[in-house]
N, C-alpha and C positions, 0 to 999 in steps of 0.2 A: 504494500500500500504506500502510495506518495506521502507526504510531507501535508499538504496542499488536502489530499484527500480522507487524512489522517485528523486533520484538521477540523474539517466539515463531520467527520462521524464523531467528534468528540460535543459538539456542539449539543447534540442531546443530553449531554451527562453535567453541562455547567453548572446544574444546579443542585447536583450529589455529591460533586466531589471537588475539591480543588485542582484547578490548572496545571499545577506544579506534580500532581499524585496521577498515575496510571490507573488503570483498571486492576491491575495485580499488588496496586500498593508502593508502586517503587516508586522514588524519584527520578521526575523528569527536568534534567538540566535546560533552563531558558538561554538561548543565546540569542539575545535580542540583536536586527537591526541596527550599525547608528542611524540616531534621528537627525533629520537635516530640518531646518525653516526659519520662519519668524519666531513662531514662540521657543523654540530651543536656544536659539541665538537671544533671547529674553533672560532663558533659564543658566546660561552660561555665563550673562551678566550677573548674575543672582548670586549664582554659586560661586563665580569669583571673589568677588564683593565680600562674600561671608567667610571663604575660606582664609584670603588678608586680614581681614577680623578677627578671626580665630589664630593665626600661628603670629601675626604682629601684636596680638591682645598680652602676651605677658612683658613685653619689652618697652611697652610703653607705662610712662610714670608721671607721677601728680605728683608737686612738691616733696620730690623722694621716695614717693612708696609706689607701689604698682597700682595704673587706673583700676582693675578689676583683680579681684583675689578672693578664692576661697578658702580658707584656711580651718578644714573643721576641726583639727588638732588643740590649736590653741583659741578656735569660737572665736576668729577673729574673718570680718568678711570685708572686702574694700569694694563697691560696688562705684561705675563712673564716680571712680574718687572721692565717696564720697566713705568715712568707716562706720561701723554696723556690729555690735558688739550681742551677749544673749540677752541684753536689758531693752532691746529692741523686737524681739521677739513679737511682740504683739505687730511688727509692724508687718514681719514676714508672714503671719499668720493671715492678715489680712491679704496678703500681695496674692497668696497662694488660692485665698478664695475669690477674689477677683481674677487670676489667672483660669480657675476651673467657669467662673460665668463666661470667662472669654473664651474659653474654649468652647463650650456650648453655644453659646451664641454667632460665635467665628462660623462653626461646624454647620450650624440653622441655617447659614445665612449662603456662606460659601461653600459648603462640601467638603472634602480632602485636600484642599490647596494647599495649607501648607506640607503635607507629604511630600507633594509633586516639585513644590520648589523651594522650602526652606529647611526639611527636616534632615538631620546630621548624616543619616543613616543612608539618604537619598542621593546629597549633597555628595560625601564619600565614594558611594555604590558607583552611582552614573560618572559622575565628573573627575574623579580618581581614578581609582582600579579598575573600572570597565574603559576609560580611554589607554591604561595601560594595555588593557587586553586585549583592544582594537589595536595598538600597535607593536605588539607584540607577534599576535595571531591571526590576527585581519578582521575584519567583519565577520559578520555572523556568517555567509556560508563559510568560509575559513576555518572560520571553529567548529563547525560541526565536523567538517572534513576532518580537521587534526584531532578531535575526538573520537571521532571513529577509526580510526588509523593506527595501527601497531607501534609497540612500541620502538619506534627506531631512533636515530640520532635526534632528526629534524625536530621531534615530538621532545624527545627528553629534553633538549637543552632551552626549547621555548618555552616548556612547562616549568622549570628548572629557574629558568631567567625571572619567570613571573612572580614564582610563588616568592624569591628571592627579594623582587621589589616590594611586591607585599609586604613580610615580614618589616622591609626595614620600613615602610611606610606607619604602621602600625606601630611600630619602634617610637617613631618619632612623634608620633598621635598621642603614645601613651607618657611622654617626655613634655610634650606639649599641657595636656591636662595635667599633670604634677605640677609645672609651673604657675598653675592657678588655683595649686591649691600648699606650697610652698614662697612661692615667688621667685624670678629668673632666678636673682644672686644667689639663692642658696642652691640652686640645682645648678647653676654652675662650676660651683664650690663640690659639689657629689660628683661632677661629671670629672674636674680634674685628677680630684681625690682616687678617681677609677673606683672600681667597683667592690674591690676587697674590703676596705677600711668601710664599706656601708655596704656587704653583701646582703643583707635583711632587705634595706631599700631595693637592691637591686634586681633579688629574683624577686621581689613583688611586681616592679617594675617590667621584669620578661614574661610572667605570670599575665598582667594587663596587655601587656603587647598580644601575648600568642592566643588572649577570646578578641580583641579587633581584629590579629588575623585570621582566626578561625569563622569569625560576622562574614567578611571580605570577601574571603578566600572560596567558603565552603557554604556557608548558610545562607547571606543573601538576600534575595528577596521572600524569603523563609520569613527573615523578621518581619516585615508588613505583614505577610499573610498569617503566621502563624504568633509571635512572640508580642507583637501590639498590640496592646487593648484599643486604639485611637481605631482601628477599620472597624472592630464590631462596633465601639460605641458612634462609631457613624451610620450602623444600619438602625440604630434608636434614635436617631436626631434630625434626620434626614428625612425631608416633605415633597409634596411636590414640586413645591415653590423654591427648594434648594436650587444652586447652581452648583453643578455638575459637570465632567466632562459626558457629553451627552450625544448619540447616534441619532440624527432627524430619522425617524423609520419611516414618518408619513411621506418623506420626498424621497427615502433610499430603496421602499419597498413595491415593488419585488423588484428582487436583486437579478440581474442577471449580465452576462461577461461582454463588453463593449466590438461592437462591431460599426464602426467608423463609416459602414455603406447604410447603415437605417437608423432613422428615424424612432428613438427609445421613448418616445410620449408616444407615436403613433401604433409603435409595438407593444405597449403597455408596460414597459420595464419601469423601472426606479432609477434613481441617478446611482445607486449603491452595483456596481460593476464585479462586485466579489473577488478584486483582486486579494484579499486575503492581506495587505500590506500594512492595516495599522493591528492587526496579529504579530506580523511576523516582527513589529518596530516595538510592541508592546515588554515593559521588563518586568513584567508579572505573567505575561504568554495568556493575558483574556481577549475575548474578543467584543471590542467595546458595543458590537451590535445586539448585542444581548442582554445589553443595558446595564443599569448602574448594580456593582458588583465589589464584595468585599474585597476582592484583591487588586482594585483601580487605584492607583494612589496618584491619581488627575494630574501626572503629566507632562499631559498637553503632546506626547511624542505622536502618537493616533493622530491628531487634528494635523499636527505639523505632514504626516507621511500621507493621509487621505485628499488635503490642500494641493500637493504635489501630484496627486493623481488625477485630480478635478482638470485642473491647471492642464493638463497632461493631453485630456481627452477633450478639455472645450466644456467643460461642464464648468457650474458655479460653486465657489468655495464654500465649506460653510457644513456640510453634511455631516462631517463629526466638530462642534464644537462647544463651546461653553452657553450650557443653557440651563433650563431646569424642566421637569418633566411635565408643567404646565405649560412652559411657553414653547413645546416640541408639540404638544397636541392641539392647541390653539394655535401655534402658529405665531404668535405675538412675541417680541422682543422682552426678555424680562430681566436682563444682569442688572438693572437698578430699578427694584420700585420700593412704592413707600414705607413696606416691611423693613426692607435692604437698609434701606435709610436710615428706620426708625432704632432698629439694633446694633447698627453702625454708631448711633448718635449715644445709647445709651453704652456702647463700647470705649468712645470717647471719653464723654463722665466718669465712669471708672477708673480708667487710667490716669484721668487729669487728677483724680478723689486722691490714688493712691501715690503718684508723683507728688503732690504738694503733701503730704503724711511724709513721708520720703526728705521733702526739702525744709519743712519747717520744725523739724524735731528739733529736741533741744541737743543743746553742744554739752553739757555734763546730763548725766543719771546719780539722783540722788536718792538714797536707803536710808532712813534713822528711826532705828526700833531701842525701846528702851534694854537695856542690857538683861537680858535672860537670868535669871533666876534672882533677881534684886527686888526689893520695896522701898517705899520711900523713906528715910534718916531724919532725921532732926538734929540739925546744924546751927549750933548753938541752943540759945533759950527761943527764938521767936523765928526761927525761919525751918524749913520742911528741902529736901535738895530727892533730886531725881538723878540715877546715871543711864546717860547716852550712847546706844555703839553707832556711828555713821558709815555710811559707806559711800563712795564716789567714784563714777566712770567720767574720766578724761576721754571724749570721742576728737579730740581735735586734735589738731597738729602741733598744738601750742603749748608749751607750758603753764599754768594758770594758778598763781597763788590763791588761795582760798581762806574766806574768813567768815565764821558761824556767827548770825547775830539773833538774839533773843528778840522776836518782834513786839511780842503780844503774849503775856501780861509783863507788867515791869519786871524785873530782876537780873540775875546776875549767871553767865555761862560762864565755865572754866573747862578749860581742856584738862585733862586727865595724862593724855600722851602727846608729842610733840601736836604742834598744828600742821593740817594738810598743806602740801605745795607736792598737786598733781602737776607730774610729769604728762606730755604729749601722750595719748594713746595708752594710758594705764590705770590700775586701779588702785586709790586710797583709803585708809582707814583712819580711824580714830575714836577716842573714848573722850566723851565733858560731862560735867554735872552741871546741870542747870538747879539754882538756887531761890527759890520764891522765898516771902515775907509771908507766915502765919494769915495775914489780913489778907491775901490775894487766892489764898487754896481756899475755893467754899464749896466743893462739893470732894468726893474719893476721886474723881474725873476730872479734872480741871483743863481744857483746851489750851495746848500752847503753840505757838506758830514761832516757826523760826524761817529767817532771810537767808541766803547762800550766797554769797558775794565773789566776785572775781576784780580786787579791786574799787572802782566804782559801781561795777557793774553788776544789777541784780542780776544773777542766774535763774535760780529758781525759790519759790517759798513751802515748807513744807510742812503741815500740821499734823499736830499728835497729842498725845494725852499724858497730863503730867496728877502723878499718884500720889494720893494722899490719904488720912484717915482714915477708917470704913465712917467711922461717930459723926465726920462730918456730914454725910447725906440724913439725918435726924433731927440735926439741930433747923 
């Protein structure tokens, strides 16, 4: 059986099995097509773009420290330069559930777009190792040829050459992510140091390497299909109103193979010529005429390969492209309407909610619990004294003297251990008793508020409870 004919009898089974899985269970290897067009030459933009992002992202620095850093060892995060310490936590708690309404809502709105052209897994897949493979093996009939092909020289040394680049790509990927989550200077400092004096770091480090190569190499497009939750939770999200990459069936149907001597309106055919081409360009191996399918991750290579065929035969662009499955049965244009709009608009809000959370947090976090297992003294004949533990995060680049003032009621603060002078970027402590006048404690509860100064500058104000008698809450 052909290729071509193998193809068409599979078409019955799209919806029992996945494209990747045989009839006997095995794995079947995609060797996709390369895509050639407009939207590729889009997606190439895209993926450049992100990829300099990603290997220029640890080399670049903000007053010293790296713009972006993850650092979960020591709960220290530097996000566009901005630091981010665990006393922020509620901030990331919220970024995350703003992240999941934007994925819902993204997914409502647009479909799988970001798969097709910004997800890491994709980015990598296509624009990496699969241009490696094109030029190593050639296009896809190439590769299937050299996979089918005995093992002789030609075969071993370009399988050989491949997996080679692979490995070190993945090498450098896994070097890559370490530096954002140490920062350059200290993984340059590991890389001179060689590998001995931090063997620990180092086979964790080949360990991360050999599952990217193993994703790359062997797996695939395995992950969309099989290891992503983001393709099922798009068959729950997904309406008809979604945009999709989408097969016009009303204009393509009934398909039949182009003969340049007639007339295909007056023969009844469809613009859809069945050359089988945004199959064989597809790197999940569906055939996007059978509609919107978990293993689609939109793209866009189908639209780019079936445009090219239009183009080809005098027919009009347009038969596989971004639509949604109302504006393919209607007929009507729908990549923006007011839906579009409306979750667009409330996607914006969000972001804008959680970027300004983000920029107007304060520059210290302040802690002051009364000292754990204490009551209140009586200091002297006529005054009652409470003890303080503080604590203080330095988020800024700055060093910041600090000075504790008793706001509200009168009385008198004494530090207990040196006073704070938070260094840039660290955490302070300290122990004071604050001292009331007998006439100013009138209940066990007494409200006190204290100032946090840098300087001239109020920081922050922070209220608590200053303890006194039980007998006073009777009088």
């Amino acid at each position: 059986m052909s290729s071509s004919d193998q193809i068409k009898d599979e078409k019955a089974y799209f919806r029992d099995r996945i494209t990747t899985i045989n009839e006997e269970g095995k794995r079947v290897w995609i060797h996709p097509k390369r895509p050639q067009g407009r939207l590729t030459n889009y997606r190439w933009a895209v993926a450049s773009f992100l990829l300099i992002l990603l290997f220029a992202g640890p080399w670049v620095k903000y007053k010293g420290e790296p713009f972006m850093l993850f650092n979960i060892l020591e709960r220290k995060f530097i996000i566009f330069g901005q630091v981010f310490w665990p006393q922020d936590f509620h901030l990331v708690v919220l970024s995350l559930i703003t992240f999941i309404v934007f994925i819902i809502l993204f997914t409502v709105i647009f479909g799988r777009i970001f798969c097709g052209w910004a997800c890491p897994q994709t980015i990598f897949m296509e624009f990496v190792f699969r241009q490696i493979e094109y030029f190593i093996e050639g296009d896809y009939g190439k590769q299937k040829k050299l996979a089918r092909a005995p093992w002789n020289f030609e075969k071993m040394w370009k399988k050989s050459l491949k997996h080679v680049i692979f490995f070190s790509i993945s090498f450098l990927i896994s070097n890559t992510f370490l530096a954002y989550i140490i920062g350059i200077d200290r993984l340059l400092v590991l890389i001179s140091d060689g590998p001995l004096p931090h063997l620990g770091s180092f086979i964790a480090l080949v360990l991360f390497s050999g599952i990217f190569y193993f994703i790359f190499a062997f797996f695939r497009e395995q992950v969309c299909i099989i290891a992503c939750p983001y393709g099922r939770l798009q068959g729950v999200l997904l309406d008809s109103k979604s945009i999709v990459v989408a097969y016009d069936y009303k204009r393509g149907e009934p398909k039949g193979k182009h003969n340049p001597l007639e007339n295909r309106a007056e023969s009844g055919k469809g613009d859809c010529i069945d050359c089988l081409s945004c199959v064989t360009v597809c790197p999940t191996g569906i055939d996007i005429r059978n509609g919107t399918q978990l293993e689609c991750i939109n793209c866009t290579a189908c639209i780019d390969s079936c445009d090219a065929i239009m183009d080809r035969v005098g027919l009009k662009r347009g038969l596989i492209r971004y639509d949604s499955e109302k504006g393919i049965s209607e007929g009507k244009k729908s990549l923006f309407n007011a839906r579009s709009i409306a979750y667009s608009a409330v996607l914006t809000v969000l972001l804008i909610v959680v970027g300004s959370l983000f920029t107007f947090r304060s520059d210290v976090e302040a802690t002051i619990i009364r000292l754990p297992g204490t009551l209140f003294q009586e200091y002297g004949t006529d005054h009652y004294s409470n003890l303080y533990k503080m604590q203080l995060v330095n988020k800024t680049r700055e060093d910041l003297p600090i000075e504790v003032v008793l706001e509200n009621p009168e009385g008198d603060l004494q530090f207990i251990t040196e006073k704070v002078f938070l260094q840039k970027e660290s955490v302070g402590e300290a122990n004071f008793m604050v001292i009331l006048h007998k006439d100013q404690v009138k209940t066990s509860n007494t409200a006190v508020t204290f100032g946090i100064y840098s300087g001239d500058r109020l920081i922050t104000k922070y209220k608590l409870n200053f303890v006194g008698p039980n007998n006073l809450d009777t009088k």
